[in-house]
C-alpha atoms as a printed R data frame, in Angstrom:
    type eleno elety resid chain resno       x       y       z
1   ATOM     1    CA   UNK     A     1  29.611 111.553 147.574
2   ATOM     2    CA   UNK     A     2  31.704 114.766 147.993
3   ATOM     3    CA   UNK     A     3  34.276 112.791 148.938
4   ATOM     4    CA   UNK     A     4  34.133 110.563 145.930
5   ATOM     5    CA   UNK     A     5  34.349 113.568 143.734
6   ATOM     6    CA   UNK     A     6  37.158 115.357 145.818
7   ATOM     7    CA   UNK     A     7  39.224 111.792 144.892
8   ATOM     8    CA   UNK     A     8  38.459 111.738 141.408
9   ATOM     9    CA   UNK     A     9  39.533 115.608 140.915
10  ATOM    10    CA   UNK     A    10  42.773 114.846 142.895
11  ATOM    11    CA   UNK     A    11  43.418 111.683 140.374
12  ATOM    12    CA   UNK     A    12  42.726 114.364 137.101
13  ATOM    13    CA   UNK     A    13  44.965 116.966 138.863
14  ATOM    14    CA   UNK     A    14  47.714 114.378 139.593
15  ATOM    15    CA   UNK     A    15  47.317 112.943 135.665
16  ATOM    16    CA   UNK     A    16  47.506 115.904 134.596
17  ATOM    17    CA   UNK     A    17  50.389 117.367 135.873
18  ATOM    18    CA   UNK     A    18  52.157 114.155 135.636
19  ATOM    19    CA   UNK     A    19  50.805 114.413 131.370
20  ATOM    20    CA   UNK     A    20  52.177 117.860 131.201
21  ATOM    21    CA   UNK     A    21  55.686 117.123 133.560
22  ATOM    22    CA   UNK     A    22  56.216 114.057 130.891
23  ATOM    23    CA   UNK     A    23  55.793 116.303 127.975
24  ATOM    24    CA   UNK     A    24  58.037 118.762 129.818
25  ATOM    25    CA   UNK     A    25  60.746 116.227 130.107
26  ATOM    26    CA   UNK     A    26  59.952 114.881 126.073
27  ATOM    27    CA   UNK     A    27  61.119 119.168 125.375
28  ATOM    28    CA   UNK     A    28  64.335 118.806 127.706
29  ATOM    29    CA   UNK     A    29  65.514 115.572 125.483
30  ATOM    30    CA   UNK     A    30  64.615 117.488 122.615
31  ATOM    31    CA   UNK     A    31  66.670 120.232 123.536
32  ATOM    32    CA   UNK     A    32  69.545 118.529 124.773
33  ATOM    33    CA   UNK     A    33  69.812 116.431 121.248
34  ATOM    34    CA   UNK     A    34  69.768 119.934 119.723
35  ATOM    35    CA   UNK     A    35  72.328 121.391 121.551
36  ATOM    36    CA   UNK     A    36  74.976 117.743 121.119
37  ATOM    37    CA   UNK     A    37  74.088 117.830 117.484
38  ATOM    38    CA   UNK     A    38  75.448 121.827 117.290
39  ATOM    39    CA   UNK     A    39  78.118 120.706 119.546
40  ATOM    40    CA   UNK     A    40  79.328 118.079 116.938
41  ATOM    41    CA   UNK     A    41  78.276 120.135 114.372
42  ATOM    42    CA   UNK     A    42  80.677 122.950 115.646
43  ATOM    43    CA   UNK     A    43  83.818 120.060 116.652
44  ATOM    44    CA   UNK     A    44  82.972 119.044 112.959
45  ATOM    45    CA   UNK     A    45  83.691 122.175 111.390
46  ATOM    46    CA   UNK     A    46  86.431 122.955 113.446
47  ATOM    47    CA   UNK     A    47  88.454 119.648 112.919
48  ATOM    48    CA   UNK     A    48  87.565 120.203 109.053
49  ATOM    49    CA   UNK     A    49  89.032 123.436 108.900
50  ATOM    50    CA   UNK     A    50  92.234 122.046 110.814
51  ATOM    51    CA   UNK     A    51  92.538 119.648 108.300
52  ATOM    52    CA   UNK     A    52  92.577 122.636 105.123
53  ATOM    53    CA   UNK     A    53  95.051 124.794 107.391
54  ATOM    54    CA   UNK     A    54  97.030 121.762 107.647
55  ATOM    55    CA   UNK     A    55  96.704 120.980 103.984
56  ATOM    56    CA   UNK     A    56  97.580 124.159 103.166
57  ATOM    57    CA   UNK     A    57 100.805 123.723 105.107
58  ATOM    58    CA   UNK     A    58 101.860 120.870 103.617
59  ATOM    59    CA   UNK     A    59 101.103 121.356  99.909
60  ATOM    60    CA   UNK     A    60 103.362 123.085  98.866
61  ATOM    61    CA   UNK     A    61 106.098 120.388  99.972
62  ATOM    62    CA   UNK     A    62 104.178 117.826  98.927
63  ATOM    63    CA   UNK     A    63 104.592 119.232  94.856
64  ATOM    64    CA   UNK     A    64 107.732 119.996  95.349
65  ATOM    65    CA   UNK     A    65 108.398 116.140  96.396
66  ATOM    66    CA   UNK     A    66 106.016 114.916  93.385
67  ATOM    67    CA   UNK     A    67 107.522 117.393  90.777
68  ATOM    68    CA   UNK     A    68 111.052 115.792  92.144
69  ATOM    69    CA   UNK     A    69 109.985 112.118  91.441
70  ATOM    70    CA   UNK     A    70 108.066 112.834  88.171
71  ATOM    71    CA   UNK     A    71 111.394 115.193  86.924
72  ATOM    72    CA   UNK     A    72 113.903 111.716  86.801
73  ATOM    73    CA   UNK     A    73 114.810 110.455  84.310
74  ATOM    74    CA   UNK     A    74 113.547 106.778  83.482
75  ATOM    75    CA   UNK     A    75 116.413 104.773  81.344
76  ATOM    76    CA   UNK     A    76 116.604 101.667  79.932
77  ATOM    77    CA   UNK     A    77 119.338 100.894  82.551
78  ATOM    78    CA   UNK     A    78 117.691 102.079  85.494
79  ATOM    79    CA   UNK     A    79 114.918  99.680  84.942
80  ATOM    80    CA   UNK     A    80 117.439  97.219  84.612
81  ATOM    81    CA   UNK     A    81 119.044  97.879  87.839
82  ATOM    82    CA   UNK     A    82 116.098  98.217  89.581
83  ATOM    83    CA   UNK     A    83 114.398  94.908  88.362
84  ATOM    84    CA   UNK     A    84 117.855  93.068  89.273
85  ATOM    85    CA   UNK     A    85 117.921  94.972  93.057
86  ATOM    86    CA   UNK     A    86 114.070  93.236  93.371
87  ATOM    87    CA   UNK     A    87 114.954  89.932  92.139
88  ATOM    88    CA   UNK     A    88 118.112  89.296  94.169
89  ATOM    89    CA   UNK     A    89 115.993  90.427  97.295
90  ATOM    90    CA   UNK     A    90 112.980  87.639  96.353
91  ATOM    91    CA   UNK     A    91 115.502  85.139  95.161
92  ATOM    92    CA   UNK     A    92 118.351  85.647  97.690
93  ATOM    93    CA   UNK     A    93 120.772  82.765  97.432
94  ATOM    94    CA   UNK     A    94 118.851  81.470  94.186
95  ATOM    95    CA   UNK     A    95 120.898  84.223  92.366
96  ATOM    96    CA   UNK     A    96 123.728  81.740  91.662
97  ATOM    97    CA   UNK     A    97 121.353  78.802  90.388
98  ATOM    98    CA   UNK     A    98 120.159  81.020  88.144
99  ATOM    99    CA   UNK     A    99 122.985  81.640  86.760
100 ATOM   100    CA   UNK     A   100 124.157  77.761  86.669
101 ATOM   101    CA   UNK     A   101 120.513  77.608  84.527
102 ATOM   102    CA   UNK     A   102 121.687  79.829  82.108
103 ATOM   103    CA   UNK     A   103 125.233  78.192  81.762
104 ATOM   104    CA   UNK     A   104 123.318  75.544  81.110
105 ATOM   105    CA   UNK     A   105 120.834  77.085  78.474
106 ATOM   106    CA   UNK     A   106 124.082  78.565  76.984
107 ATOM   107    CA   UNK     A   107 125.757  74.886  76.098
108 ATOM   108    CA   UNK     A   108 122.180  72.919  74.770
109 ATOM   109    CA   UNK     A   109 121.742  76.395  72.340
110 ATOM   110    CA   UNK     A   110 125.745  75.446  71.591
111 ATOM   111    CA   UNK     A   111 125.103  71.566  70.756
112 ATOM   112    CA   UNK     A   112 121.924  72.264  68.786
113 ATOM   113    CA   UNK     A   113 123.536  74.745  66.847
114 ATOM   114    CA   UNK     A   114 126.523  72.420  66.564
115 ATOM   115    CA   UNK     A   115 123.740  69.001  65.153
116 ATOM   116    CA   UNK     A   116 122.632  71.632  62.321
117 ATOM   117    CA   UNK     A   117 125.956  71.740  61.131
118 ATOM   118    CA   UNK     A   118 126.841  68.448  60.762
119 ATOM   119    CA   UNK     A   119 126.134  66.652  57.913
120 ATOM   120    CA   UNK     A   120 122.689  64.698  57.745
121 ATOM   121    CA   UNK     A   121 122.694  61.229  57.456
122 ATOM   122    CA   UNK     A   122 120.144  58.314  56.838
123 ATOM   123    CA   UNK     A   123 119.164  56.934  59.663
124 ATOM   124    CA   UNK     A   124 120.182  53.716  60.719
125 ATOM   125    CA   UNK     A   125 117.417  51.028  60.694
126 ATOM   126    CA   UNK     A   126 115.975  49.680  64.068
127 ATOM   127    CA   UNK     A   127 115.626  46.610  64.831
128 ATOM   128    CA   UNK     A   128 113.260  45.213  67.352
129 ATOM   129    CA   UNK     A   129 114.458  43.110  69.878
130 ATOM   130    CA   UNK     A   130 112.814  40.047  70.252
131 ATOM   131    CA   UNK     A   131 110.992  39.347  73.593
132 ATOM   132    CA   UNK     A   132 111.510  36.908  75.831
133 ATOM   133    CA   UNK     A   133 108.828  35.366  78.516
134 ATOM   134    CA   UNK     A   134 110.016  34.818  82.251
135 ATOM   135    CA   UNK     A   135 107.942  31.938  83.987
C-alpha cells in the first residue's frame, strides 16, 4: 500500500509542476506580446514623427507651388486654348471633319435664311397619283 501512495504523490508532484510550468509558459507569451506591442508601438511613433519632420520639410515648397497655381490668371482665352489643346488630343484626325460639319452648318443657316427672304407663295396643289395593281 506504501507503494500505491508513493505513485499517487509522484503523479500530484508531476501535475503539479507540469500545472505551474504551463502557467509559467502562459506569463512568457504574455510577456513577449507586451514587449512586440511596445516594439511597434515605439517603430509607430518613430515612423510618425518621420513623416511631420518630413512634412515640415516639404511645406513650405509645397505653398509656394499652390500660391503659384492659384496666383494665374484665368481668361476667357485661356480656357479657350486649353479646351481646344484637349479636344484635338481626344479627337485627333477628327479635327478636320469637324470643321467640314461646320462648313456645312454654315451653308443650311445660309439657304434657310435665304427661303425667308423670298417671297411666299401658295402652294401648288397635289395631286395623287393613281395606283396601279401588278399581277
Amino acid at each position: 500500500m506504501s507503494n500505491l501512495l508513493n505513485q499517487a504523490q509522484t503523479i500530484l508532484t508531476v501535475a503539479k509542476n507540469t500545472a505551474k510550468t504551463s502557467v509559467t509558459a502562459g506569463f512568457g507569451v504574455y510577456g513577449t506580446i507586451v514587449d512586440e506591442a511596445s516594439k511597434s508601438s515605439d517603430k509607430a511613433t518613430q515612423l510618425f514623427e518621420s513623416l511631420v519632420e518630413r512634412g515640415a520639410q516639404v511645406e513650405p515648397k509645397l505653398k509656394e507651388q499652390t500660391s503659384a497655381i492659384f496666383s494665374k490668371k484665368i481668361t476667357l482665352g485661356s480656357v479657350e486654348a486649353k479646351t481646344k489643346s484637349i479636344t484635338s488630343r481626344f479627337t485627333g484626325d477628327q479635327g478636320s471633319k469637324i470643321s467640314e460639319v461646320e462648313a456645312k452648318i454654315d451653308q443650311l443657316t445660309t439657304m434657310i435664311a435665304e427661303l425667308n427672304t423670298v417671297p411666299a407663295t401658295a402652294p401648288k396643289k397635289v395631286v395623287k397619283a393613281k395606283e396601279t395593281t401588278e399581277a
